[in-house]
Steps between C-alpha positions, in 0.01 A plus 500: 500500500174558337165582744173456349231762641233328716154603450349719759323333764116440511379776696139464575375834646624675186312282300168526707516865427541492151216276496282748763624788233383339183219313636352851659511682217297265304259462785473869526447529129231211535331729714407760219451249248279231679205742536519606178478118322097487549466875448702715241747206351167273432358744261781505297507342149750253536682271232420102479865443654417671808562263810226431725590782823551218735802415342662854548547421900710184469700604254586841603578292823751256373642790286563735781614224674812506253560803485574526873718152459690689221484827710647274826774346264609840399524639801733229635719636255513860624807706497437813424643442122352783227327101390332418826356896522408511148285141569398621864322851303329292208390228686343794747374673221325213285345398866377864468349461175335159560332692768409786311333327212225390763414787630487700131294233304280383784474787756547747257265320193786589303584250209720784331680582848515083521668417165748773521594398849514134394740561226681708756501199720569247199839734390608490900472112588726463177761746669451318814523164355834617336659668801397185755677301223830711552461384900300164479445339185260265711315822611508598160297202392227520728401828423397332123149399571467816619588640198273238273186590747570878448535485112166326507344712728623806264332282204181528702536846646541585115179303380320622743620871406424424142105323593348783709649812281 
């Protein structure tokens, strides 16, 4: 006789961490890079494509939003497999690097330090997008707009290297 697994159950205080996790880091980051908008970032040359900044907030929202969903779904999965530990360490370290990225181009004024980071970041979220997929191919998935919005912020992190040489 042939079982089929069940899904794990719905567990909702996992998932309201993930969410405080994700959602805190991006807040925290929003911290350096708020003050900085008006100030430093404004006299930038910037290219046409460049969003208006009150778009960054709702997006980076909704995004980080998925990636604690896809974070949540992983993590239901957890069993200490050399797949779960791999996908725990780069979803920890692209977290990092999302972080980081704030703090060098806007706290530090450094759009060097910002595009190397971001391409740091950029390489990571495709690890992490390939090791969720080993665990959760659903978790997998939502980590793509992620993945769009951080190619195109690279695109503008490089323009914006490139204008103010």
């Amino acid at each position: 006789m042939q079982t089929t697994a069940r899904p794990p159950k719905f567990n909702f205080f996992p998932l309201v961490v993930s969410l405080l996790i994700t959602l805190a880091t991006g807040f925290v980051a929003a911290l350096v890079t708020r003050p900085q908008i008006a100030g430093w970032y404004a006299t930038l040359v910037k290219p046409t494509f460049n969003p208006p900044s009150w778009l960054f907030a709702p997006v980076w929202t909704a995004i980080y939003i998925l990636i604690a969903i896809a974070a949540y779904l992983v993590w239901r999965h957890r069993d200490g497999s050399t797949n779960y530990l791999t996908a725990r360490a780069v979803y920890v370290i692209q977290l990092a690097l999302n972080f980081s990225w704030s703090i060098v181009f806007f706290g530090l004024h450094s759009i060097t330090g910002g595009l190397l980071v971001i391409i740091l970041l950029w390489m990571t979220i495709l690890l992490n997008i390939r090791w969720f997929g080993k665990i959760s191919k659903t978790a997998s998935w939502l980590l793509m707009p992620y993945f769009l919005w951080v190619s195109f912020a690279a695109i503008l992190n490089y323009s914006i290297f490139n204008l103010n040489r």
